[in-house]
BAVEXVEX-465889 format. One line per 2 residues: number of its first residue (from 1); for each residue x, y, z of C-alpha. Coordinates in pm, 1 decimal. Example, Ala and Ser with C-alpha at 12.3 -4.5 7.8 and 13.67 -1.06 7.14 Angstrom:
1) 1230.0 -450.0 780.0 ~ 1367.0 -106.0 714.0
//
This chain:
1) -678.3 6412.6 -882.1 ~ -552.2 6058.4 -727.9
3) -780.1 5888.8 -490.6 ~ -584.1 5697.6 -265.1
5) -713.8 5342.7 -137.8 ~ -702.6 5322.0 258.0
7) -610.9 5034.7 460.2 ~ -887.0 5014.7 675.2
9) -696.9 5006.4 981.8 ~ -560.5 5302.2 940.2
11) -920.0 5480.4 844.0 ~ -1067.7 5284.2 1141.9
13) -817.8 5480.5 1349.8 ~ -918.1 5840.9 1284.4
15) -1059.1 6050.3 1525.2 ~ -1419.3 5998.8 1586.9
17) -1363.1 5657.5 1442.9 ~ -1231.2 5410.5 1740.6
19) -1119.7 5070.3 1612.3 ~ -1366.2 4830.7 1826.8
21) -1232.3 4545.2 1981.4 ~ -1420.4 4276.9 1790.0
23) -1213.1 4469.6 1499.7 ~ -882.7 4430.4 1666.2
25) -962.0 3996.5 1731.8 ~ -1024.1 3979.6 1375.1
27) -723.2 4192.8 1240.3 ~ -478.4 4024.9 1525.5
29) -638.7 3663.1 1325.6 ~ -546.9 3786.2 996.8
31) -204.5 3901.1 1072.3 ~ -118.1 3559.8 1284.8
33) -350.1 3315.7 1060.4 ~ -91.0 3113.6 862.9
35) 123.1 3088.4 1131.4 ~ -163.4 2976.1 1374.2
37) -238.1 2714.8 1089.7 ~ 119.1 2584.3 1064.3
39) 149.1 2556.3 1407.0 ~ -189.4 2377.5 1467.6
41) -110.1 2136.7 1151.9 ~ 228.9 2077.4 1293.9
43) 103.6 1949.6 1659.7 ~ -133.5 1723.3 1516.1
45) 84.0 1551.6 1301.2 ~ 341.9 1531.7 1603.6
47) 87.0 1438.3 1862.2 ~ 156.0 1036.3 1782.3
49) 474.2 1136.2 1805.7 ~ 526.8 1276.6 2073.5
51) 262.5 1009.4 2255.1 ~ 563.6 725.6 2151.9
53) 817.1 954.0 2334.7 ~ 602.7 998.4 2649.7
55) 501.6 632.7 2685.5 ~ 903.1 483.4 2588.0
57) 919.8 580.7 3005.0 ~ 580.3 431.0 3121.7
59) 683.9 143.8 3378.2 ~ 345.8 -81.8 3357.9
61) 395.3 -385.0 3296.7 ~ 53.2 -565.2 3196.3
63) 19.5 -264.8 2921.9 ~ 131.0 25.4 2746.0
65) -195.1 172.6 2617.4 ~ -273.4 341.7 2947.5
67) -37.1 523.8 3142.4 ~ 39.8 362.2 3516.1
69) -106.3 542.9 3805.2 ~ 96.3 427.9 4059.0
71) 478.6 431.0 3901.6 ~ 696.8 669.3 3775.3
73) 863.1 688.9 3467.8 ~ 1204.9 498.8 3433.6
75) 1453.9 477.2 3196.9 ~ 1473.0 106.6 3192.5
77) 1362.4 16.7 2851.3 ~ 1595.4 243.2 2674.9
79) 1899.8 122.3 2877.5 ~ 1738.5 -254.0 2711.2
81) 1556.6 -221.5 2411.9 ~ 1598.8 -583.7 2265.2
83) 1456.5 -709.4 2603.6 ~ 1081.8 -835.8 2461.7
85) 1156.3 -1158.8 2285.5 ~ 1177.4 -1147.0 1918.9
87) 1199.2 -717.8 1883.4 ~ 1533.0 -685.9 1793.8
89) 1511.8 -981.2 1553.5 ~ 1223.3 -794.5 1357.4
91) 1401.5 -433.0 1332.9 ~ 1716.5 -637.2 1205.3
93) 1461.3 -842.2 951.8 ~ 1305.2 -470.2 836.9
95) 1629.4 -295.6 768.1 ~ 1708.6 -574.2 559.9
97) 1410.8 -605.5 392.0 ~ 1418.3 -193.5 395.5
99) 1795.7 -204.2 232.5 ~ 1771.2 -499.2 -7.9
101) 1416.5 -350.4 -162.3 ~ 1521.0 -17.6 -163.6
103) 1888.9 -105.3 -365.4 ~ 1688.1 -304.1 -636.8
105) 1401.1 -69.6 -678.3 ~ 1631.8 263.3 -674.8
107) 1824.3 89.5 -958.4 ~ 1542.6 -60.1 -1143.9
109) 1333.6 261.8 -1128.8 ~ 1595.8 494.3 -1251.7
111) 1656.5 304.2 -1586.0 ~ 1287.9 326.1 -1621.6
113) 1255.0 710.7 -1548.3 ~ 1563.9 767.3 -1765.7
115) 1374.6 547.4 -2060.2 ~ 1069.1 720.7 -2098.5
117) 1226.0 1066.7 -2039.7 ~ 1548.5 1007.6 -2256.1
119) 1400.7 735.8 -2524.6 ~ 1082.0 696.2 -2753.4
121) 974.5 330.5 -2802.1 ~ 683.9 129.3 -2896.0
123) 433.6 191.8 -2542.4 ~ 601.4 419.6 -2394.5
125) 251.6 590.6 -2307.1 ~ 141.0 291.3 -2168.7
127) 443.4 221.1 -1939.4 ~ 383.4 588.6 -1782.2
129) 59.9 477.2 -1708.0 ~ 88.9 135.0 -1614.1
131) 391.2 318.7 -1336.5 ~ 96.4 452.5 -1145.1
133) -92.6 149.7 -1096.1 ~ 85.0 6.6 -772.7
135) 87.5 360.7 -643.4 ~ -316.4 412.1 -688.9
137) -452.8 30.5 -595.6 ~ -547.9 -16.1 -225.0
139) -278.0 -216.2 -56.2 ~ -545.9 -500.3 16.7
141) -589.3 -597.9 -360.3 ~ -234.8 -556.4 -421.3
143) -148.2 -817.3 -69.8 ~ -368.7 -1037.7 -152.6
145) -288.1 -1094.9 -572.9 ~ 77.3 -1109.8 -415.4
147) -69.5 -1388.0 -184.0 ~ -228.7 -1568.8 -472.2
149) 116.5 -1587.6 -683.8 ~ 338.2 -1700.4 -441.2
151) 101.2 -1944.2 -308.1 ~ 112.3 -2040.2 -703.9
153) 448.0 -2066.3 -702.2 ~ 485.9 -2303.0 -425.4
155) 284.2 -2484.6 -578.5 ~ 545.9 -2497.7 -889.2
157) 905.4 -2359.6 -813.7 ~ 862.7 -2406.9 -422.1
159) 893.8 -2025.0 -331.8 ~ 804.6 -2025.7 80.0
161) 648.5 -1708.8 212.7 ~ 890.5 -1548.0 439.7
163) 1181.4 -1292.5 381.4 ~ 1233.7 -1318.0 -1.5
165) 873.8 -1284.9 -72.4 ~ 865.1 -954.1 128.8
167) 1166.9 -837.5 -57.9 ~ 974.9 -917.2 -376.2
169) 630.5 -752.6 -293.0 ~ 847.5 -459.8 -101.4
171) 1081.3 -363.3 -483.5 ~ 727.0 -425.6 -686.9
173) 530.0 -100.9 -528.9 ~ 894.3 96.7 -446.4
175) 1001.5 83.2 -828.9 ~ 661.9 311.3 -867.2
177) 786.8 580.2 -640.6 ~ 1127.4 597.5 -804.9
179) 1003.3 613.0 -1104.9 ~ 812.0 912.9 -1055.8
181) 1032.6 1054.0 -825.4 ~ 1360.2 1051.9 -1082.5
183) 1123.6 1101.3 -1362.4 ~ 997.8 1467.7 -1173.9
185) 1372.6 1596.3 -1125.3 ~ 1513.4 1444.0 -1524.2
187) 1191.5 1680.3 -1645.0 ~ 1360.4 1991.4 -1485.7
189) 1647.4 1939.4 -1612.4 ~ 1781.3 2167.7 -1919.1
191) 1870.4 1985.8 -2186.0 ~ 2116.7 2231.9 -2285.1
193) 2386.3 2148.5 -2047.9 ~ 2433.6 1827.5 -2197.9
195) 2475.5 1981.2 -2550.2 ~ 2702.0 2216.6 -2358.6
197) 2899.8 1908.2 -2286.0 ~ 2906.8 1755.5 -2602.0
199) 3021.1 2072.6 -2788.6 ~ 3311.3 2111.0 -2533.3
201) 3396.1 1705.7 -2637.2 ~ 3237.4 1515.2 -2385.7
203) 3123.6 1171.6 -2526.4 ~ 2810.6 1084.0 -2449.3
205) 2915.8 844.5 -2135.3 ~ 3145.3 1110.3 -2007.9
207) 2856.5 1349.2 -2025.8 ~ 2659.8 1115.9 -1820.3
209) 2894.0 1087.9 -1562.8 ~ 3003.7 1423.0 -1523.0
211) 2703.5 1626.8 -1595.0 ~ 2378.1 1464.6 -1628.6
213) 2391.7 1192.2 -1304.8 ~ 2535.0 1507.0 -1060.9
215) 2215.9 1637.9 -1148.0 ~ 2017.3 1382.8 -1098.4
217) 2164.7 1277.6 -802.8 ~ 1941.3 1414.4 -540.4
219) 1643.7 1300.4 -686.0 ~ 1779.4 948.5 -679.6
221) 1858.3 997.9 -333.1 ~ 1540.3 1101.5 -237.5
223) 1352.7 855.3 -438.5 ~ 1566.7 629.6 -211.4
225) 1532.5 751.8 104.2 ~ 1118.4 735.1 6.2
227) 1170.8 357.7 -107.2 ~ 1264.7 276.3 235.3
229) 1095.5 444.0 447.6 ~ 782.7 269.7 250.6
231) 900.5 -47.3 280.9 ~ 1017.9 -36.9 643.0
233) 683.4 105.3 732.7 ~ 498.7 -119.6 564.2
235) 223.6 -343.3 697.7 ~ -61.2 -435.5 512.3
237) 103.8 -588.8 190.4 ~ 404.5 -744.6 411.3
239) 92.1 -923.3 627.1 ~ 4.5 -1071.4 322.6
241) 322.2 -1276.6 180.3 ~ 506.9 -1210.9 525.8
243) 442.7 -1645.0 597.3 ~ 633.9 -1673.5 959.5
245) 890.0 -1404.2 954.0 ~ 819.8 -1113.5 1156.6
247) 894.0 -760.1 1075.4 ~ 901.0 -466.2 1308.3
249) 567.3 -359.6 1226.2 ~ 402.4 -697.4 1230.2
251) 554.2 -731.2 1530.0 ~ 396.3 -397.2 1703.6
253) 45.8 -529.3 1531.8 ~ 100.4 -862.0 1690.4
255) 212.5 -756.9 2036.3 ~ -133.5 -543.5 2052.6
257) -293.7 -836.1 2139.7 ~ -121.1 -915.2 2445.1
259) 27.2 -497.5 2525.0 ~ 263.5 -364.1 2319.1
261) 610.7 -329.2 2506.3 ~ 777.8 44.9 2585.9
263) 1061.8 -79.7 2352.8 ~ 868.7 -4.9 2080.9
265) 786.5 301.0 2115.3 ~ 1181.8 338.4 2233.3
267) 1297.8 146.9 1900.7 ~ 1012.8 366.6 1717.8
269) 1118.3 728.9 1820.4 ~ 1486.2 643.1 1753.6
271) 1460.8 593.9 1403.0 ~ 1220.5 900.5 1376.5
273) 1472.1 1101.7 1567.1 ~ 1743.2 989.4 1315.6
275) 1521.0 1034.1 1049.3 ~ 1527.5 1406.4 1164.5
277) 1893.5 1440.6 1236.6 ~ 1914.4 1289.6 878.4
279) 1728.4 1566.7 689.5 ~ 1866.1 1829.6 930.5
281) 2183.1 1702.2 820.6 ~ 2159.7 1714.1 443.4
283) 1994.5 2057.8 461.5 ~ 2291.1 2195.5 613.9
285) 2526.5 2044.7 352.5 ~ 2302.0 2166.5 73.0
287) 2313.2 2499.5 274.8 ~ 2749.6 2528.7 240.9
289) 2739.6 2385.5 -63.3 ~ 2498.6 2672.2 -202.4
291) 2740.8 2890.4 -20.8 ~ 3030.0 2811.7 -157.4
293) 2878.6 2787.7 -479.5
//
């Protein structure tokens, strides 16, 4: 004879046994708990957020930390977001900081996650460990060694801090990311399809082309997309070898000093809104694609 386990919601329920309400609270948590926990986890990380959206409207003019009593909001700094001298100059100095570093790392770091994935040479052990070393060192250390060789450099070859040293310092710690990133998605792949290739003719380059870089496609595209949103963001290590030229977020850190203008937080929600209609975007195509596939 079976004994038959009972949820015990449905043996508090019997007569003589009413569920008590303490009971109900903590079955109601239960049931609701991870989506409780998403939704709290997803407000706090959007809080900032949604504080840059808020204040983009705020209409005071001697600061933008504090919210003006006596205006209302207005739409005049996104109708002129380039109006604070010298804004517009550092988003247009990031991107191309953000581009350049991103090209040269995403490059760079794929020929080194396709070498110690594809190849065995003499410290290759070393080089996968050596890959995490920008990634785990505290931005100060890394800034300030930076500092010290391009000051050294002046000193020899005449390298001038400003927008080349950036770039440099911005591909050094990016090539990490790809690295790991491209490295992760050439692991998963099955090394079978290329043999599939090559039995059905396919020389090694055509294989390459037509099989094995498809594949590894998205990761290199992600690995990109993480390059420069690392290097656009970046502050502490671009403080460091930045000399005179101004990025955008040098330029927020210096404009805290003196009230930092509502067209930053216009400039700074537009590229996170376009950073969302991005990813929206590429999950839809991945969606049809999988459909049609």
């Amino acid at each position: 004879m079976s004994t038959a386990v009972r949820d015990p919601r449905v043996t508090a329920g019997v007569p003589g046994r009413p569920i008590s309400t303490w009971t109900k609270l903590r079955y109601f948590i239960a049931d609701r708990w991870v989506m409780t926990s998403a939704i709290l986890v997803l407000a706090y990380l959007f809080l900032p957020v949604a504080y840059t959206f808020v204040f983009s409207f705020n209409n005071y003019r001697k600061s933008n930390i504090s919210w003006n009593p006596e205006g209302s909001p207005t739409l005049e700094h996104w109708l002129n977001p380039c109006g604070p001298p010298g804004i517009c100059e550092s988003l247009v100095t990031s991107l191309q900081v953000g581009f350049l570093a991103t090209a040269i790392a995403t490059v760079l770091g794929t020929m080194i996650a396709f070498a110690l994935v594809r190849h065995k040479f003499f410290g290759r052990g070393a080089t996968n460990w050596l890959v995490f070393v920008p990634m785990a060192t505290p931005e100060v250390v890394l800034g300030a060694s930076l500092l010290t060789i391009f000051v050294q450099g002046y000193t020899r070859v005449g390298l001038q801090l400003g927008f080349w040293t950036i770039v440099i310092a911005h591909i050094m710690f990016c090539i990490s990311f790809v690295v790991v990133t491209v490295k992760a998605r050439l692991q998963s792949l099955d090394p079978r399809i290329e043999e599939a290739a090559a039995d059905l003719y396919a020389n090694p380059t055509s294989a390459f082309l037509r099989v094995t870089f498809p594949l590894v496609l998205p990761g290199i595209i992600s690995a990109a997309m993480l390059s420069f949103s690392l290097s656009f963001d970046d502050f502490i290590i671009t403080n460091f070898v930045s000399g005179d030229t101004n990025t955008f977020p040098k330029f927020v850190y210096v404009s805290y000093l003196r009230g930092i203008p509502a067209q930053a937080n216009v400039i700074g929600f537009s590229l996170f809104l376009l950073a969302v209609l991005m990813t929206v975007a590429g999950q839809l195509i991945g969606s049809a694609r999988a459909r049609k596939g």
